[in-house]
C-alpha positions as CSV (number, residue, x, y, z in Angstrom):
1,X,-57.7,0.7,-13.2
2,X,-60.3,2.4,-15.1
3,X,-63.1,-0.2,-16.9
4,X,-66.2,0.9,-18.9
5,X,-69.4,-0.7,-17.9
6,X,-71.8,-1.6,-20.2
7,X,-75.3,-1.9,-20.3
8,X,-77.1,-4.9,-21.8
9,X,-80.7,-5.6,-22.9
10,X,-80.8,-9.3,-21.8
11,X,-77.6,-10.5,-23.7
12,X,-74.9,-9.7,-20.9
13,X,-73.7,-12.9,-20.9
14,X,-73.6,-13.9,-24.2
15,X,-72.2,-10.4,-25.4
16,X,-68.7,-11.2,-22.5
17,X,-68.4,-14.7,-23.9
18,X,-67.8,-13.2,-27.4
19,X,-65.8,-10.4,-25.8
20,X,-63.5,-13.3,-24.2
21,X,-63.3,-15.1,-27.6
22,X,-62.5,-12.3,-29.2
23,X,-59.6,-11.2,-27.3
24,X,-58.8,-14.8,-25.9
25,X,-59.9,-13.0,-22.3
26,X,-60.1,-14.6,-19.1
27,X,-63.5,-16.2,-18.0
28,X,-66.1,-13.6,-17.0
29,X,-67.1,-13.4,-14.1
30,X,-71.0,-13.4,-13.5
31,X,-73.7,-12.9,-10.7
32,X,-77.4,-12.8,-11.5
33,X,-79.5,-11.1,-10.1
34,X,-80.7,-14.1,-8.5
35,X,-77.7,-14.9,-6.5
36,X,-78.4,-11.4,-4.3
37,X,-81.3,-11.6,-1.5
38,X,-84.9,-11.5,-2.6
39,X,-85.7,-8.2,-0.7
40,X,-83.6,-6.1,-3.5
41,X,-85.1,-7.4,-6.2
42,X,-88.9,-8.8,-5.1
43,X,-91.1,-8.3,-8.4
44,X,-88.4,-10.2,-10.6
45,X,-89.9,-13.3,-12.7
46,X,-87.7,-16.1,-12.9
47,X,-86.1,-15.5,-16.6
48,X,-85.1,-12.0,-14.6
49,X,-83.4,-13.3,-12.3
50,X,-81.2,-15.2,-14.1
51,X,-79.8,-12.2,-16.3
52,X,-76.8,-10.7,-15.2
53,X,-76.9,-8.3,-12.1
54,X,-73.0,-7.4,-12.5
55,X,-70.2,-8.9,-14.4
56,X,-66.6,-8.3,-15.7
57,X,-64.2,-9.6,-17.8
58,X,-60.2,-9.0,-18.2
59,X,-59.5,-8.9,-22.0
60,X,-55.9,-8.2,-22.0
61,X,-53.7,-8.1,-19.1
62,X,-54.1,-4.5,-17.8
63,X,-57.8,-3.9,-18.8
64,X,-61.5,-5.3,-19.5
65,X,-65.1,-4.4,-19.3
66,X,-67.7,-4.5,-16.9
67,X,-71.4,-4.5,-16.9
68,X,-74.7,-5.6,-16.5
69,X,-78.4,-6.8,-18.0
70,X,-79.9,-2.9,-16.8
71,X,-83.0,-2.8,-15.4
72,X,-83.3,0.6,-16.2
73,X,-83.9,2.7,-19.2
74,X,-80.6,3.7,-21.7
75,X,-80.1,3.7,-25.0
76,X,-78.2,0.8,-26.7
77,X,-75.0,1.0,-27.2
78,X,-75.1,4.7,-26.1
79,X,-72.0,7.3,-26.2
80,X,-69.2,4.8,-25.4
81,X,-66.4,3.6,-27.5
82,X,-64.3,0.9,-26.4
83,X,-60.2,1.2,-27.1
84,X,-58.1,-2.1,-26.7
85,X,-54.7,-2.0,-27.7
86,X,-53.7,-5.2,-28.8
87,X,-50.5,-7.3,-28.2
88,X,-50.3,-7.6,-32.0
89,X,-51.5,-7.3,-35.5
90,X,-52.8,-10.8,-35.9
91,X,-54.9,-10.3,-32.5
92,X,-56.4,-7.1,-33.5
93,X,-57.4,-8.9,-37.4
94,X,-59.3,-12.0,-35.0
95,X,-61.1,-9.8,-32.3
96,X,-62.3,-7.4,-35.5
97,X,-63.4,-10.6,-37.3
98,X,-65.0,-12.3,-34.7
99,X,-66.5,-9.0,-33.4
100,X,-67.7,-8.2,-36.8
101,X,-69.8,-11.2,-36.8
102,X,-73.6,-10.2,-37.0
103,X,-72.0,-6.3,-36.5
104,X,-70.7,-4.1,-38.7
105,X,-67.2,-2.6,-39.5
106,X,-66.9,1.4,-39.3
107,X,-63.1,1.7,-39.9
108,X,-61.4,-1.4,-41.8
109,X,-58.1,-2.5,-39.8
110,X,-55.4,-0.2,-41.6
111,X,-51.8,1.3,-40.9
112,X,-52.2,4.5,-39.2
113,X,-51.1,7.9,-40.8
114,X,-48.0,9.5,-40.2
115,X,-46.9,10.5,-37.3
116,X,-48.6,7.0,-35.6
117,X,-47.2,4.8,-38.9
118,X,-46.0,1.6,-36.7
119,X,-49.1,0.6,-35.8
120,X,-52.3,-0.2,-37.6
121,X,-56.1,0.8,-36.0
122,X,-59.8,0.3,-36.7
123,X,-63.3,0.5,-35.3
124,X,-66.3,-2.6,-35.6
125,X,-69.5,-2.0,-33.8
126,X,-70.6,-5.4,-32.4
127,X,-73.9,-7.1,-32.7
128,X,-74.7,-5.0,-28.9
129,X,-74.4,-1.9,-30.5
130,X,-70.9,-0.5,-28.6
131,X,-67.8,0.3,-31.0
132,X,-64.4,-1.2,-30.4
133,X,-61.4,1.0,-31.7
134,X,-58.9,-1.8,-32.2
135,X,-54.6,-0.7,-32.2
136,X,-51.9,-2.9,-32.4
137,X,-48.1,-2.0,-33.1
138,X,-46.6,-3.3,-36.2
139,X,-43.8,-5.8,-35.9
C-alpha cells in the first residue's frame, strides 16, 4: 500500500479528524511526540510535545493518509495532490463539502468528459492547504 504523508504546522490532529468526517474514515491513529523517550526530543516545550509525532488514518477501505506536525521546514501544502476514489457520487458531494469548509474549491464536482463519462471528478484544497481530486462512478 502506498499512502502520502503530510506535513502539518500544528494542526495534525484536527486536519485527520476532518479527513475522517469527510470520508466517514476510521479513527486516526495518533502518537505525540510526547509518548516517545525524552532523549529524541529534549528541547521540546510542553505544547510541543503534545503535537503529533506520526499519525495515519484509513479513509476508504484500501487507502488513507499519513503524517505528522513537522518539526522541520516545508512549504504548506507543498507539491502533493491527494486522489480518493469514492464508493459513490453522494460520498464524493459530502467529503467536497465538508472539505471545502474554510477551503476553497478548484474544480466543482462534475461528470467527466468522454472517454471517462460514467463517473463524475473534482479538486477542493482544504483549509491545510493540500488538494483532494475527488472520483466517484455514476450509478
Amino acid at each position: 500500500m502506498i499512502m502520502p504523508y503530510l506535513s502539518f504546522s500544528g494542526d495534525c490532529e484536527e486536519a485527520f479528524n476532518l479527513y475522517k468526517r469527510a470520508f466517514n474514515g476510521g479513527e486516526p491513529d495518533l502518537a505525540r511526540y510526547s509518548d516517545a523517550p525524552e532523549s529524541a526530543y529534549p528541547n521540546m516545550d510542553a505544547a510541543q510535545k503534545d503535537k503529533i509525532m506520526h499519525g495515519h488514518i484509513m479513509l476508504t477501505e484500501t487507502g488513507g493518509v499519513s503524517g505528522a506536525d513537522a518539526i522541520w521546514p516545508f512549504d504548506k501544502g507543498s507539491a502533493i495532490n491527494i486522489h480518493v476514489y469514492c464508493a459513490s457520487p453522494e460520498e464524493a458531494k459530502n467529503a467536497f463539502v465538508i472539505l471545502e469548509e474554510d477551503g476553497e474549491a478548484v474544480a466543482e464536482l462534475e461528470t467527466n468528459p468522454p472517454p471517462h463519462d460514467n463517473g463524475i471528478s473534482g479538486m477542493v484544497k482544504d483549509k491545510y492547504g493540500f488538494v483532494w481530486v475527488l472520483s466517484a462512478e455514476l450509478s
